[in-house]
N, C-alpha and C positions, 0 to 999 in steps of 0.2 A: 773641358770646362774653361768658361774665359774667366779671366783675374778678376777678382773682386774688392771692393774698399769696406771696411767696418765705421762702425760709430756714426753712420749718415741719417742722424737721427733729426738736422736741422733746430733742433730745439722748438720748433712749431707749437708742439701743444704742451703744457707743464699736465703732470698725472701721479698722484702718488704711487698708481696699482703698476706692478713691476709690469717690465714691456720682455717679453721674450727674445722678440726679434729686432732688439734695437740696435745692436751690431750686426746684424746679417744683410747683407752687397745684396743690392736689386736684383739682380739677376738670379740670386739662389731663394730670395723670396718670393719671386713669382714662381719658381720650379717646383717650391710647397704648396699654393695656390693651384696649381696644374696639376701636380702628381697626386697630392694628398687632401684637394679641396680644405683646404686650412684655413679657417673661418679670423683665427688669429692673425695670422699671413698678410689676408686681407688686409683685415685692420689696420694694422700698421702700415702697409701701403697708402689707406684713403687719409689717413687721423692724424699721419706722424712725418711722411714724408715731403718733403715740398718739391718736388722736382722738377716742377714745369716752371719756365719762364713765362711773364706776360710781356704786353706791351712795355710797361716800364723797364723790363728786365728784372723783376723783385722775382726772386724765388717764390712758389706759391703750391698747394696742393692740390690734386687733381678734380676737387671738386670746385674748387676758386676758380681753375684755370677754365674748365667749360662753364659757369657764369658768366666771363671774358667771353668767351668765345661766343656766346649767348646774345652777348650786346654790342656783337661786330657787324661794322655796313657790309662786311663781305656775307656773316652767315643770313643775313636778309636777304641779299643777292641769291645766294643759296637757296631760300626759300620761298622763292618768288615776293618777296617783304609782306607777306601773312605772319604775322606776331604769333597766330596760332599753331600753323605748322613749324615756327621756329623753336616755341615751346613744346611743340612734341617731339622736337628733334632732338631736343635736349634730355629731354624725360630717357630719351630709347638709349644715346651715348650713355647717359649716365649707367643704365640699367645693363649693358653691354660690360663694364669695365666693376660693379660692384655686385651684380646679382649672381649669387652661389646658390640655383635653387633647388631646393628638395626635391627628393622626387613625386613627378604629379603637377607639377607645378609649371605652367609656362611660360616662357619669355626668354631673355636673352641667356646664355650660359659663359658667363666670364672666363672660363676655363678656357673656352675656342681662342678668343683675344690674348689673352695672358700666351698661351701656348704659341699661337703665332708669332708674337714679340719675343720669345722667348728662343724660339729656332731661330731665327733672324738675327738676333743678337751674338747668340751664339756660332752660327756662319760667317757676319761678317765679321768676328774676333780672331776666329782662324784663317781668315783672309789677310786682314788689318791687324797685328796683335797690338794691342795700347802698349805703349811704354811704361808703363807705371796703374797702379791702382787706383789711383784722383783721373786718370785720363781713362780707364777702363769705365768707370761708377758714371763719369762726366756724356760721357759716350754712350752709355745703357741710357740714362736721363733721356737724353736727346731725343732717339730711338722712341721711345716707349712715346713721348710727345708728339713725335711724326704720326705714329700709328692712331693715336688719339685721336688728336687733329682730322685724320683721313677718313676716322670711323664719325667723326660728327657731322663732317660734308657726307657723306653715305646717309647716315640716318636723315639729313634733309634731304635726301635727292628720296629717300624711300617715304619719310611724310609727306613730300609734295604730289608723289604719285598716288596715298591715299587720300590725300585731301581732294584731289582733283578724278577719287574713285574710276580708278585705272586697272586697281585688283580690290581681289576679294581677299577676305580671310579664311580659310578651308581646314579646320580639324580633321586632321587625319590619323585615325585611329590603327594601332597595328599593335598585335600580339598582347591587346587589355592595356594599350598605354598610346597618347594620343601626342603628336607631335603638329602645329602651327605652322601652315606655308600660307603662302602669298601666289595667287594666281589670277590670272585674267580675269576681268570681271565677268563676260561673257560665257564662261565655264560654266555649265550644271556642276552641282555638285556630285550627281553619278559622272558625268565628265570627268570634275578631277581626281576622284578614284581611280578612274581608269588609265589615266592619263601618267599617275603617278606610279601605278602598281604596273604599267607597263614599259618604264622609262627610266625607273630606280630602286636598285634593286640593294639586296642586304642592310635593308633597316632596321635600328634598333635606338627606339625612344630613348632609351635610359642611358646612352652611351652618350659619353661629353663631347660637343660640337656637334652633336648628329641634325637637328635644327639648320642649323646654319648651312652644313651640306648637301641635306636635301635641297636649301631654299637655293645655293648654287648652283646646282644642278639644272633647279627650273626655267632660273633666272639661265641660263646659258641656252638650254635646247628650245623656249619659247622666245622668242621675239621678245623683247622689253620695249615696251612704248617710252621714250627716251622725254621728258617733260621740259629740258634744256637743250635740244638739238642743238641751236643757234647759239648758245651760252655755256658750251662746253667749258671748263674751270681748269687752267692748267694745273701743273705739280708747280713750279715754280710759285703758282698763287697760293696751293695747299702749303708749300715749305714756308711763306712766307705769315700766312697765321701761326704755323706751328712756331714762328720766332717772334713774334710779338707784331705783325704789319709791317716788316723793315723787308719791304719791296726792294726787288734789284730792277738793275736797269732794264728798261725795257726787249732792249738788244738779251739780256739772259734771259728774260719770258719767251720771246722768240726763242732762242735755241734750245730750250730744254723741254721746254710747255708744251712746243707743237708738235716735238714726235709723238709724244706722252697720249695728245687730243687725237690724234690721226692713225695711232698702233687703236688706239680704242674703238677709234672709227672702224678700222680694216677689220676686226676682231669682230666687233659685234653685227657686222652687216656682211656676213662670209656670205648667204645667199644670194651676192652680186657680185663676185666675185668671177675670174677665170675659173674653168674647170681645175687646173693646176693649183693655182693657190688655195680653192677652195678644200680641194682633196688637204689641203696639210692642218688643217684644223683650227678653229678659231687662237689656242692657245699660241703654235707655232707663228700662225698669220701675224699675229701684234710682236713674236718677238724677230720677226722678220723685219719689220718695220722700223723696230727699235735698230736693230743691227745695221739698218743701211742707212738712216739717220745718225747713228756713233760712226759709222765709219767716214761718212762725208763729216762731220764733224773732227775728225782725224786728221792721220799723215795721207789717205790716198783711198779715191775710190775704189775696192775691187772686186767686181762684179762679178767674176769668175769663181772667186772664192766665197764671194756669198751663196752666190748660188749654190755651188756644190755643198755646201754646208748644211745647205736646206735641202736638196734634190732634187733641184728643179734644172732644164733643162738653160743653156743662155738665153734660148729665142721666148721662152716662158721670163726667165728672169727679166729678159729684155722690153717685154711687152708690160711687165709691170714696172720696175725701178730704173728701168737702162738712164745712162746721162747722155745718150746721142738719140736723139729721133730726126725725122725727115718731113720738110714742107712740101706739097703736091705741088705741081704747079698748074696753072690754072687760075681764073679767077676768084674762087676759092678761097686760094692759100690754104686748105685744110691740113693740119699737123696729126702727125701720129706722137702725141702724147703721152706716155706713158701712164698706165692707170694710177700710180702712187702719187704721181705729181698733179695729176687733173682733182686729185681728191684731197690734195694739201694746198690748192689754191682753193679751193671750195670754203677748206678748213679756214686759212686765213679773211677770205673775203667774211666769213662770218661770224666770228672772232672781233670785239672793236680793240683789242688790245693788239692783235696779230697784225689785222689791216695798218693799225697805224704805226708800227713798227716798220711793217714793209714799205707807208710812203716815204720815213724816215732815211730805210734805208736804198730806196730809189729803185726797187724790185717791185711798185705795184702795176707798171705797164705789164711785165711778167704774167704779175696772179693773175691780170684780166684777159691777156690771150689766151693762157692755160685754158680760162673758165671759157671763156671762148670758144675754142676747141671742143670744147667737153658741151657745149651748147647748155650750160648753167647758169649764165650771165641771165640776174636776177634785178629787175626794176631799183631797187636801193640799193645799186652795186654803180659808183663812178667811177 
């Protein structure tokens, strides 16, 4: 159990009616919320606690904080700037982080959320231990806001694909209890029956987060029609609403953003993939990526060791992330590029944040042989 702080009551709202959990540390508040669906728990979380930073830096409560976030140029960006899918994106975060519902009842299940934040917290405490209680509480705050934050860009990336009727809505009933997915439009409904009872197995409506992992599941083995290809969002941009807009430099968007855009890429588009990489599974794929991304970001490439880590052979590992390839000769010039890099030039070239980073840093002759090579050199590409 990580360290907790008491009394973190902010003073936010005055209330004569006694507060139960006004000294109980975030992190054991949301474990009654998750373990015991604690309606009180709650409460005091949405009414009492202010823990999110905005733009100004003022302390503020989670329901203030996605207002904010509500009326950012970034979540319009998010949104394709439709006012109306931004206000449904809002409706859904909100319903995600406050809905405890009954049973019967559908929509988001707060529990999933809470719980996830709650493992996390608790991982990286026994990773990291805070030095003190103000640094453990200060640290859970953060945390909880990250996740927020990442669930509001999500609920726009999932309004924009219903506004733009991408999926359907599908009731899916099991065992006298009916549980809400999201699936292709183009699905019959005896389709997604089928589709589902043949693809996901050990369901049970009434079980907390069960929703969400079916709709996981989907979202994974179906194809997701992507509505931002070209406009992919980094982490550095999600980490930078989660603290009020205080952008880092562009040089950090680059280095952290782009493995972030391009593990997502490699993950979600495994059906193009080498027969090797594709064998090791969407999950592995992106944390492949991340890995060789940290590592060049490091003391020392080593390709050896990546590889073996993962199980892939060198001439496999070679053929995707190697840092030596070879120009034919001939008039040509054709390169054997490696696939990681053909696909993080791709990434950058369409990217406007990425692109101008790299002419910044005097690597865009680079991106455009990559692209080059890869025969993707696309008309709005200079």
């Amino acid at each position: 159990m990580p360290p907790h702080i008491g009394n973190s009551t902010g003073g936010c709202r005055v209330s004569s009616v006694p507060r139960p959990y006004a000294a109980t540390p975030l992190t054991q508040l949301v474990a009654d919320i998750v373990q015991r669906s604690d309606r009180q728990a709650l409460q005091e979380l949405h009414d009492h606690r202010p823990l999110f930073r905005g733009v100004a830096g003022v302390p503020m409560l989670m329901g203030d904080f996605l207002l904010e976030l509500r009326e950012r140029d970034i979540t319009f960006r998010w949104c394709g700037r439709d006012p109306v899918t931004v206000d449904h994106a809002y409706d859904l975060t909100l319903a995600k982080f406050l809905n405890l519902p009954a049973d019967g009842i559908d929509g988001p299940d707060c529990r999933h959320y809470y719980g996830a934040f709650y493992e996390h917290a608790v991982a990286r405490f026994r990773q990291f231990a805070p030095p003190d209680l103000i640094t453990a509480e200060t640290r859970a705050a953060g945390l909880l806001q990250q996740l927020v934050t990442r669930h509001f860009y999500l609920s726009c990336l999932e309004s924009r694909r219903r506004a733009l009727k991408l999926v359907r809505r599908y009731r899916w009933r099991v065992n006298g209890a009916a549980l809400v997915v999201w699936l292709p439009v183009e699905m019959t409904g005896k389709r997604c029956r089928n589709w589902l009872e043949a693809n996901v197995t050990d369901v049970d409506p009434t079980r907390p987060g069960e929703q969400d992992r079916v709709q996981s599941i989907v979202d994974r083995l179906l194809a997701r029609r992507r509505v931002l290809s070209l406009d992919r969002l980094s982490q550095s941009e999600l980490r930078s609403a989660a603290q009020g807009d205080r952008l880092g430099s562009g040089d950090d968007i680059f280095a952290r953003g782009l493995a972030a855009v391009v593990a997502d890429e490699k993950a979600e588009n495994l059906a193009d993939q080498r027969p090797s990489i594709r064998a090791l599974g969407g999950p592995a794929v992106k944390r492949l990526v991340e890995t060789v991304f940290e590592s060049l970001a490091g003391d020392g490439y080593r390709a050896d060791r990546i590889a073996g880590t993962f199980g892939l052979s060198k001439p496999s590992f070679s053929r995707f992330a190697g840092c030596r390839w070879t120009r034919h000769s001939g008039a040509s010039g054709k390169e054997d590029i490696p696939d990681l890099w053909k696909n993080t030039a791709h990434v950058v070239a369409s990217h406007e944040d990425f692109a101008a980073v790299a002419q910044r840093a005097g690597v865009w002759d680079q991106v455009r042989r990559a692209l080059g090579a890869a025969d993707r050199q696309e008309g709005g590409i200079r």
